[in-house]
C-alpha positions as CSV (number, residue, x, y, z in Angstrom):
1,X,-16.6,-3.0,10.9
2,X,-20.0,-5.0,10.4
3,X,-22.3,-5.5,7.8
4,X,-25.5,-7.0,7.2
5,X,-24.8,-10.3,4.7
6,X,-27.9,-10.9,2.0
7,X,-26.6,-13.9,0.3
8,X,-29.4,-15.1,-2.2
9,X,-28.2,-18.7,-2.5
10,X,-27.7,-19.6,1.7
11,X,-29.2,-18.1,5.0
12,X,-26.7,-16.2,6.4
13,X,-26.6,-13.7,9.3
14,X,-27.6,-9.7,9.1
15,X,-24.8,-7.4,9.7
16,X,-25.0,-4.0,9.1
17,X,-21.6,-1.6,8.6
18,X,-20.3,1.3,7.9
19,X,-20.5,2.4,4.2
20,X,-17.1,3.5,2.5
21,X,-16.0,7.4,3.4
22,X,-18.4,6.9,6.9
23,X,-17.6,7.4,10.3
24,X,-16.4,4.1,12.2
25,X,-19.0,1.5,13.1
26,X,-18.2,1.0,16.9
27,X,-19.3,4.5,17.3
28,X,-22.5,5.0,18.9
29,X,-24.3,8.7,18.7
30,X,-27.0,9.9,20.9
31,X,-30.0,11.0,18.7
32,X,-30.1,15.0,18.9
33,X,-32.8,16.6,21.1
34,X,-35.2,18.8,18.4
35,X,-37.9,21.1,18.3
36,X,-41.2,19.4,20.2
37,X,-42.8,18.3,16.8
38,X,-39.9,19.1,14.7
39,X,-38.6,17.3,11.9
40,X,-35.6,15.6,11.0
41,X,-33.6,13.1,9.1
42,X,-31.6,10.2,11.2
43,X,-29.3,7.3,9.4
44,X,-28.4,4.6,10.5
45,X,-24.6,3.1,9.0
46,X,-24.3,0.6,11.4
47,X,-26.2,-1.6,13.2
48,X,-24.2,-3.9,15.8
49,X,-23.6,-7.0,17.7
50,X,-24.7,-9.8,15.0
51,X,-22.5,-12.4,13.2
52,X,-20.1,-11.5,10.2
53,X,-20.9,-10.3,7.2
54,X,-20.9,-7.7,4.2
55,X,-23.7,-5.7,3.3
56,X,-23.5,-2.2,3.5
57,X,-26.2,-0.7,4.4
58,X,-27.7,2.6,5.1
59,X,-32.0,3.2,6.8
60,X,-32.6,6.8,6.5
61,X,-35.2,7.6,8.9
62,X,-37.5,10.8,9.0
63,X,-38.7,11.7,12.3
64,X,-41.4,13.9,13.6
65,X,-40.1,14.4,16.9
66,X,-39.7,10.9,18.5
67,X,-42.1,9.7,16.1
68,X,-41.0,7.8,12.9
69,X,-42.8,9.0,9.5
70,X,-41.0,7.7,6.8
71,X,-37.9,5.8,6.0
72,X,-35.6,4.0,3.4
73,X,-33.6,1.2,3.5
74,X,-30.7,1.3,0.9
75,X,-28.8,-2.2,0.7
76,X,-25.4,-3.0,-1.2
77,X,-24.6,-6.8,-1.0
78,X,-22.4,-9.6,-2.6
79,X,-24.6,-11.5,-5.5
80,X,-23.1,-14.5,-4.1
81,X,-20.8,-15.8,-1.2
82,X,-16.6,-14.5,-1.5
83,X,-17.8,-12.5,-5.0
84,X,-16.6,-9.4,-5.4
85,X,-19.9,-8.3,-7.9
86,X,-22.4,-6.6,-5.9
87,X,-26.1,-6.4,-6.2
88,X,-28.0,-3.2,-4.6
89,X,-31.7,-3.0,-3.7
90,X,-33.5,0.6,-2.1
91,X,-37.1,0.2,-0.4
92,X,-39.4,2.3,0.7
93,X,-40.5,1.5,4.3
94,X,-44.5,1.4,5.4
95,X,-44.6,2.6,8.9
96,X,-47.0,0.8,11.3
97,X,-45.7,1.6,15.3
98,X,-42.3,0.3,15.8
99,X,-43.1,-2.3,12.7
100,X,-41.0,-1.3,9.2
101,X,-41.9,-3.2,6.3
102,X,-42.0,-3.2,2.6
103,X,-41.3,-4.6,-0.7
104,X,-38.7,-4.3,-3.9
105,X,-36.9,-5.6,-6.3
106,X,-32.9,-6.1,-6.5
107,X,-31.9,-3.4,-9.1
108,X,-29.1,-5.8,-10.7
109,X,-30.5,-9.0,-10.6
110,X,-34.3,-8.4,-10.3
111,X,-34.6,-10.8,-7.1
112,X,-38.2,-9.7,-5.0
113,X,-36.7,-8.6,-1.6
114,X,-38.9,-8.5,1.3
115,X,-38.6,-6.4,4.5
116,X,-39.9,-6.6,7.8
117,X,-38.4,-5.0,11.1
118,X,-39.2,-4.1,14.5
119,X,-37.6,-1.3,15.4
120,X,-37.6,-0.4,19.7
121,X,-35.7,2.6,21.0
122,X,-33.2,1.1,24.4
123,X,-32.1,4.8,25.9
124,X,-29.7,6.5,23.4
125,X,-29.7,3.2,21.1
126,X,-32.2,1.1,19.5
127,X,-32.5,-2.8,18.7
128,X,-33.8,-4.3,15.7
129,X,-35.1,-7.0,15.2
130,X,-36.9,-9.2,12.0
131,X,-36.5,-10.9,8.9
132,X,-35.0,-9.5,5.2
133,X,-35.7,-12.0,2.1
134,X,-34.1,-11.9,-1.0
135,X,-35.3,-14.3,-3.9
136,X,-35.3,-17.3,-1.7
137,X,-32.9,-16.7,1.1
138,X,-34.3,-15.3,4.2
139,X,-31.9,-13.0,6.8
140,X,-33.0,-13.6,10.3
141,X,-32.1,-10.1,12.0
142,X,-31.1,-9.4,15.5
143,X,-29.4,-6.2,16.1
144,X,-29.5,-4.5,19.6
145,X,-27.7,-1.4,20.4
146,X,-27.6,0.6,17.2
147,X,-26.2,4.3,17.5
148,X,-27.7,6.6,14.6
149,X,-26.3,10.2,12.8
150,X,-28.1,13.4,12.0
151,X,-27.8,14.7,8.0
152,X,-25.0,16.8,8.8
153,X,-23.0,14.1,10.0
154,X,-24.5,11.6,7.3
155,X,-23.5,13.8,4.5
156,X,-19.8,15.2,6.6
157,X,-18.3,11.7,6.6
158,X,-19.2,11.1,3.1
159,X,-16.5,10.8,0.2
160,X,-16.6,11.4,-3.4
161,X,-13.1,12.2,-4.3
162,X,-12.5,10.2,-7.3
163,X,-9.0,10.6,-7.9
164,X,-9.4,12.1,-11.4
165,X,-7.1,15.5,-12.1
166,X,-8.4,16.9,-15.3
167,X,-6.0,19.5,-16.3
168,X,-2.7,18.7,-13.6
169,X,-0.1,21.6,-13.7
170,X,2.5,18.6,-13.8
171,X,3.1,15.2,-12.9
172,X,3.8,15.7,-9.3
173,X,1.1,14.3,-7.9
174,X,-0.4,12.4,-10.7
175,X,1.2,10.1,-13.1
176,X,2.1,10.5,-17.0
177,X,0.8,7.2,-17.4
178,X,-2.2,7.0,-15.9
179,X,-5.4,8.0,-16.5
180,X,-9.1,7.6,-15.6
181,X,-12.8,8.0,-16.9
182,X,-15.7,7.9,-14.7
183,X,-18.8,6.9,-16.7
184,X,-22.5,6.3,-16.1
185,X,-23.4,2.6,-15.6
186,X,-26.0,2.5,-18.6
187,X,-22.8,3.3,-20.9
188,X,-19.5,1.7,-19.0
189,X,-20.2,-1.9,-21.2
190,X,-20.1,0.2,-24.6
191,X,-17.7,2.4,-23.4
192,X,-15.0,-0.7,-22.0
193,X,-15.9,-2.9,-25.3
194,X,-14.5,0.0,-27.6
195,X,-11.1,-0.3,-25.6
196,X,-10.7,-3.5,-27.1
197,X,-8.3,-3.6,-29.8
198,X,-6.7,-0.5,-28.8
199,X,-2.9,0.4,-26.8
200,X,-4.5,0.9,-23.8
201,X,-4.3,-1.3,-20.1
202,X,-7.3,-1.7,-18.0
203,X,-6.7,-2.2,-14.1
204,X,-8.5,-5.1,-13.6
205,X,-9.5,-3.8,-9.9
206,X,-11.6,-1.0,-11.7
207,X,-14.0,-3.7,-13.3
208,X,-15.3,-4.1,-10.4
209,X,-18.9,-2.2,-9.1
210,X,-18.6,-1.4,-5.8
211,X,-22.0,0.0,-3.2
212,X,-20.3,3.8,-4.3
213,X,-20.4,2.9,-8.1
214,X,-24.1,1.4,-7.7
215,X,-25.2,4.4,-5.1
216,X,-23.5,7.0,-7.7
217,X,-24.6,5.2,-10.8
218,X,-21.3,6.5,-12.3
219,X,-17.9,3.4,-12.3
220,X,-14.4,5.1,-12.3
221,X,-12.3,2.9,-15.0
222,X,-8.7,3.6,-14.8
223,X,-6.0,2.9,-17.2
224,X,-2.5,3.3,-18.4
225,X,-1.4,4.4,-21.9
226,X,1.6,5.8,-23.7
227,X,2.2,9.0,-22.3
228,X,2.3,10.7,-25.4
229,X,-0.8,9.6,-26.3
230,X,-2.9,10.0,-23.4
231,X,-3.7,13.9,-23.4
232,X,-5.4,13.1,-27.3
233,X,-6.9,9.6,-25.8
234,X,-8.1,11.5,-22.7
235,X,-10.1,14.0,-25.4
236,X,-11.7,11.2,-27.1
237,X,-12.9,10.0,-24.0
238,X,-14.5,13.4,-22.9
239,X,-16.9,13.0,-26.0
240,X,-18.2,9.7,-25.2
241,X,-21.4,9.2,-24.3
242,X,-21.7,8.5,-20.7
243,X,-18.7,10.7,-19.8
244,X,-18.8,12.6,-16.9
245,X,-15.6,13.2,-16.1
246,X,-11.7,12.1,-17.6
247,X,-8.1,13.2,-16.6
248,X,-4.8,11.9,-15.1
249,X,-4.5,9.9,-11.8
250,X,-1.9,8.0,-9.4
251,X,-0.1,5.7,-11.6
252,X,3.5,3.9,-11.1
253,X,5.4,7.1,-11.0
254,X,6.7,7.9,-7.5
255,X,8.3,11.1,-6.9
256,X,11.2,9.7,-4.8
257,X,12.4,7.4,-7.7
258,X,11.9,10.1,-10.3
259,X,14.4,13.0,-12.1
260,X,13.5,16.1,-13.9
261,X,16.2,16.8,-16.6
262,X,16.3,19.3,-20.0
263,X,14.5,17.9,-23.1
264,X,16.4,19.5,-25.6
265,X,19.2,16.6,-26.0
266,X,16.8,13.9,-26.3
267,X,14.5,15.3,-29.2
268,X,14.0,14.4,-32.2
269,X,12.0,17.1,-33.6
270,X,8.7,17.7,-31.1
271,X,9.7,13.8,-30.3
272,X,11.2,12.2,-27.6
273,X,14.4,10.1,-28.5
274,X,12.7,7.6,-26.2
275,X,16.0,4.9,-27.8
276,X,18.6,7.2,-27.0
277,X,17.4,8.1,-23.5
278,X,17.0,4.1,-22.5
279,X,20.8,3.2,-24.3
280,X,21.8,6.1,-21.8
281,X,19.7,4.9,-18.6
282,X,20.8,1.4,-19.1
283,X,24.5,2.7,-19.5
284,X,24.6,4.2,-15.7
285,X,22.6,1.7,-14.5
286,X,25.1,-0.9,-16.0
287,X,27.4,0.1,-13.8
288,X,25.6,0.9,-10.7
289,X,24.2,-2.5,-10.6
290,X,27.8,-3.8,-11.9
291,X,25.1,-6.3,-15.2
292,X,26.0,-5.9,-18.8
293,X,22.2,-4.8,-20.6
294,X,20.6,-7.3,-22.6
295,X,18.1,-5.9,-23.6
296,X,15.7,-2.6,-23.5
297,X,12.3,-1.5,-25.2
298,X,8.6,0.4,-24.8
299,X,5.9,-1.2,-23.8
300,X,3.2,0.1,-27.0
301,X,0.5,0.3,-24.9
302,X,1.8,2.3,-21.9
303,X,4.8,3.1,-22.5
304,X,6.5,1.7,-20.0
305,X,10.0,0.8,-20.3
306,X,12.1,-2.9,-19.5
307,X,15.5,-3.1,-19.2
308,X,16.8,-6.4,-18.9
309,X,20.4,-6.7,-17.3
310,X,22.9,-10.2,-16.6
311,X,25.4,-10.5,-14.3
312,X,27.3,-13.6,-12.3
313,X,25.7,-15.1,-9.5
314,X,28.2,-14.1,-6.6
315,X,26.5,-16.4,-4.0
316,X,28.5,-19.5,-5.1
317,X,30.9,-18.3,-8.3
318,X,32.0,-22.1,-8.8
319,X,28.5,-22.9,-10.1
320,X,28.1,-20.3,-12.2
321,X,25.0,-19.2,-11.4
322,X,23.8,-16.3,-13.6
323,X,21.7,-13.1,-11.9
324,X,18.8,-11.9,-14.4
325,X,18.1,-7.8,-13.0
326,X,14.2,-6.3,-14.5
327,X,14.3,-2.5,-14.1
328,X,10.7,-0.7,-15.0
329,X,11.1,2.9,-16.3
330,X,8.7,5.7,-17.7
331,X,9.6,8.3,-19.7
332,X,7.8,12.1,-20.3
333,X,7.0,15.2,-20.2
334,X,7.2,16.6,-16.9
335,X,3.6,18.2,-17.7
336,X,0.4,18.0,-20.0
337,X,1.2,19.8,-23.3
338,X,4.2,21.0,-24.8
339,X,7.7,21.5,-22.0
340,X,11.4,21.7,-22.2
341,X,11.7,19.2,-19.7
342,X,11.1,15.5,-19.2
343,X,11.0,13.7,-16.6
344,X,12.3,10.2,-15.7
345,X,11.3,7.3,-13.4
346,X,13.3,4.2,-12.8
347,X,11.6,1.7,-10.4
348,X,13.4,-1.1,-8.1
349,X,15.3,-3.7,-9.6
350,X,14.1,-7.6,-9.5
351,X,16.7,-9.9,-9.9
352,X,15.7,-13.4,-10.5
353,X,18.9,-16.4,-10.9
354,X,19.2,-19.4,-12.5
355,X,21.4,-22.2,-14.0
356,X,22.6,-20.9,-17.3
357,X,26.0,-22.4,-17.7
358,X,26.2,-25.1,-20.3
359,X,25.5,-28.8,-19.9
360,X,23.5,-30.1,-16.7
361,X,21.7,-27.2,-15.0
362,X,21.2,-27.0,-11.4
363,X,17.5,-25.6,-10.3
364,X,17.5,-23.1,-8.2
365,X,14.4,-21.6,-6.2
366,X,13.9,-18.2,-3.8
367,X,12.7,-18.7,-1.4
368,X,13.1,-15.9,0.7
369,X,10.6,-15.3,3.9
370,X,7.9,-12.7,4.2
371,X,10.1,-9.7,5.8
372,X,12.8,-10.1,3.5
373,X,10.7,-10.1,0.2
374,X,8.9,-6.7,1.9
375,X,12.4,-4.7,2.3
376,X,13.7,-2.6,-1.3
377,X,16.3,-4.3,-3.6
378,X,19.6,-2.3,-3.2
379,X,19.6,-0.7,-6.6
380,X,23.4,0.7,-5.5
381,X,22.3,4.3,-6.0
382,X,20.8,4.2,-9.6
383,X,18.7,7.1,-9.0
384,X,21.6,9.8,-7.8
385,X,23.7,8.3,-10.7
386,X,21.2,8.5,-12.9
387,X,20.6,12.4,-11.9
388,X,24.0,13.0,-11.7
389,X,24.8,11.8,-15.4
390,X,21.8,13.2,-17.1
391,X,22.0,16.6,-15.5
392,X,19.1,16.0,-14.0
393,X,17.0,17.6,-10.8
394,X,15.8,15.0,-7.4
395,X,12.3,16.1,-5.9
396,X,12.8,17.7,-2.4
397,X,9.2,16.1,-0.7
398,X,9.8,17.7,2.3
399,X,9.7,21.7,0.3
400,X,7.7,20.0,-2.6
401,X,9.8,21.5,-5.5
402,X,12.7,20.0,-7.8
403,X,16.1,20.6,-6.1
């Protein structure tokens, strides 16, 4: 994948690439015969053979048979070198023979950007060649062989799915936990600062405006609350100005980790005896994982539960190492809205040990290598016990229904 790089503090070298949800940049279509006369739209989403970089880019070209008439060259670029922020600019191309050229202004940080291209047809392909300025950097461009798409294909290989479910049957395929808003650009500061203060966890990643966010004018911010509180939270949202759409999303939860048991034993009222639940998770998983619990409690902002377990060391009994086992757990409803049943997840267990005998302490450090760190901990069959204990259901993937 390539990409034309407009760096406005160093010359750096044009690459053009494939925007997200487009078809792959090494491949090359033959512009479609039309109509003598005809018109149609072309685009161009990559533009090959020059140095690295990271623009995305995409010149939409209107053609009167073989003749140019019109075209725009929309640009989505890093404000600086290795930053993730990204800076957009769209210009309107004057058309003189094979000569593009025209002038605008960076939409985020009001740099003057200049354009000037020759374009030449080689067979099926074409070259281009020319300069792009932004502020005070200037992008020496030389592209040859540069396959082009027709609308249909432009506007096939596009994606807008923004993972947002805004009314999920259950929590199959979306998590209790998580939820997202998509909001315009003009309101996402107001919107994020009046988070502050509140039980709620922003993913860092979804700060970040990416080319879609800046093309859309809409930024997907994605969170993690309580999950008793998030259908009411998610309602506030909706009513925000800026809002255009709100609802649950992929979160921690993963179906193959997760049970589905009866909600009546572990109410209190139209609450879940979230206390009770944990003191009987952490008493299964005390003995599958052979620990005495230390410790368990909510997270108030998402609702995610800790369960802190000790057991000896085994590795070398004489020092009396001591094993310190995390487990991660989520508790709900097994849908939106009022249900007799909840449902449980219980991630994998991370087990850190250290020195905690008395008097001089011997440091110890992991340091295991890259393949062993990627495989599962052995969590001894928590999640059968667990299911087995509570009464509770496994999800069959394979049939997509509880079992």
């Amino acid at each position: 994948m390539r990409a034309l790089l407009f760096c406005p503090t160093a010359l750096l070298a044009a690459l053009f690439v494939i925007s997200p949800g487009l078809v792959s940049a090494q491949m090359k279509l033959s512009p479609k015969a039309t109509a003598p006369g005809g018109t149609e739209t072309r685009y161009f989403t990559s533009i090959d053979g020059l140095m690295d970089g990271n623009a995305d880019v995409i010149l939409k070209e209107t053609r009167q048979g073989k003749t140019v008439t019109a075209a725009v060259l929309d640009v989505c670029y890093p404000v600086s070198k290795n930053s993730d922020r990204k800076d957009r600019f769209v210009v309107n191309l004057q058309i003189s023979g094979q000569t593009m050229s025209g002038t605008t202004t960076s939409i985020g940080a009001k740099a003057p950007v200049t354009v000037k291209l020759t374009r030449k047809p080689t067979g099926d392909t074409f070259e281009f060649r020319g300069q792009i300025g932004i502020g005070q950097a200037v992008t020496e461009v030389t592209s040859p062989d540069n396959g082009d798409l027709s609308e249909k294909e432009f506007l096939d290989n596009q994606t807008s799915d923004d993972g947002i479910t805004p009314q999920p049957k259950d929590f199959t395929e979306v998590s209790p936990e998580a939820i997202a808003v998509k909001v315009k650009l003009d309101n996402a500061t107001d919107f994020l600062k009046s988070l502050k203060g509140q039980d709620v966890e922003v993913t860092l990643a979804s700060l970040s405006v990416g080319c879609d966010a800046l093309r859309a004018g809409e930024q997907t911010i994605n969170m993690s609350v309580d999950p008793e509180r998030a259908a009411a939270l998610l309602a506030k949202f909706k009513a925000m100005p800026g809002v255009t759409a709100a609802g649950w999303t992929a979160g921690i939860a993963e179906m193959d980790r997760t049970i589905r048991i009866g909600a009546a034993d572990w109410r209190d009222g139209d609450k879940i005896n979230r206390d009770k639940l944990a003191s009987a998770i952490a008493g299964v998983l005390s003995r599958t994982l052979a620990a005495k619990p230390v410790s368990q409690g909510f997270n108030p902002a998402t609702g995610k539960l800790k369960l802190v377990f000790k057991r000896p060391n085994q590795d070398f009994p004489a020092l009396e190492l001591t094993d310190t086992i995390e487990v991660y757990g989520l508790v709900s409803a097994d849908k939106p809205g009022t249900s007799d049943k909840l449902m449980v997840w219980i991630g994998s267990p991370s087990t850190t040990t250290a020195d905690e005998s008395s008097g001089a302490k011997l440091t110890v450090s992991d340091d295991a290598t890259a393949d062993e760190e990627g495989d599962q901990p052995d969590d001894n069959g928590s999640i059968e016990a667990l299911a087995k204990e509570l009464k509770g259901q496994r999800w069959d993937a394979d049939k997509s229904v509880w079992k």
